[in-house]
C-alpha positions in Angstrom: 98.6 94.5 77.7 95.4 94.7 75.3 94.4 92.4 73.3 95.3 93.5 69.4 95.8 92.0 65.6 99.2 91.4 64.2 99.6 90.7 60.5 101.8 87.8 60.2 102.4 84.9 58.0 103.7 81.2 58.8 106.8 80.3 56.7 106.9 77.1 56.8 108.9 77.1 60.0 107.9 79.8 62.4 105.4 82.8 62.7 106.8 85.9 61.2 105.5 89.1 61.3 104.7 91.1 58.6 105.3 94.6 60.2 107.4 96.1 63.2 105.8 95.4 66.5 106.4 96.9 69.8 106.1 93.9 71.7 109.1 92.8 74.0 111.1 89.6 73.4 109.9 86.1 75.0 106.5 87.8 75.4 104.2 85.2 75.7 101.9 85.2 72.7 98.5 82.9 71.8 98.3 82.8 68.3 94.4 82.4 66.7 94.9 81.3 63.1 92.7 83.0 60.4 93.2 81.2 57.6 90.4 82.9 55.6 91.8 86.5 56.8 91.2 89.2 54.0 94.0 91.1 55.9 91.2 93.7 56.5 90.5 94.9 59.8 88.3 92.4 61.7 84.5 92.9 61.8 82.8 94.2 65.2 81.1 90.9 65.6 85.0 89.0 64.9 86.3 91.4 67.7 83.2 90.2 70.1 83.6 86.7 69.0 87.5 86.8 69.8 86.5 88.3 73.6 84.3 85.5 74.1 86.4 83.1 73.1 89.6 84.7 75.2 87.2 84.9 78.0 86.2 81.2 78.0 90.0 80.5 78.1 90.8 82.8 81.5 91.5 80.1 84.3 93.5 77.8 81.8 95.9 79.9 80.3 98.5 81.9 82.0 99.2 85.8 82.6 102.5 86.7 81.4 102.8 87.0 85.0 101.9 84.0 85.5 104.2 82.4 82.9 107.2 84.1 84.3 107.0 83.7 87.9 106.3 80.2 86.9 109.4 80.1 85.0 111.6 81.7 87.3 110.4 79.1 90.0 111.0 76.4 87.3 114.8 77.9 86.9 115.0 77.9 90.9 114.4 74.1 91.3 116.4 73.2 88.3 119.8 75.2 90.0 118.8 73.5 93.2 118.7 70.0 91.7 122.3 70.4 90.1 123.7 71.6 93.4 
């Protein structure tokens, strides 16, 4: 999946978005807070910055592969112990 900008807004309980999304539900999301945001498009050098910053990060975050095999082998152990 690339790597894109979602308006959203915190409401004081959860992160809401502020516009449909195609995404599918329990996709694994890493939310970058923006506080200063203009709700403009980002600049270029925001975009490169972001892609550095994501790249730093590979190796101690999870692929949604990732996330799901490890949840599914989570599930596994968990039915095993209450056998």
């Amino acid at each position: 999946m690339p790597v894109m900008a979602l308006k959203a807004h915190f409401d004081g309980r959860a992160v809401v978005l502020d516009e449909p999304c195609d995404l599918p539900a329990e996709t694994p999301l890493l939310v970058v807070v923006n506080p200063y945001s203009t709700g403009e498009p980002a600049a270029p050098n925001r975009v490169a910055a972001f892609r550095d910053i994501w790249g730093s990060m590979k190796g101690r975050i999870s692929t949604t592969d990732e996330f799901i095999d490890r949840k599914v082998e989570e599930k596994a152990l968990e039915d095993a112990r209450l056998r």
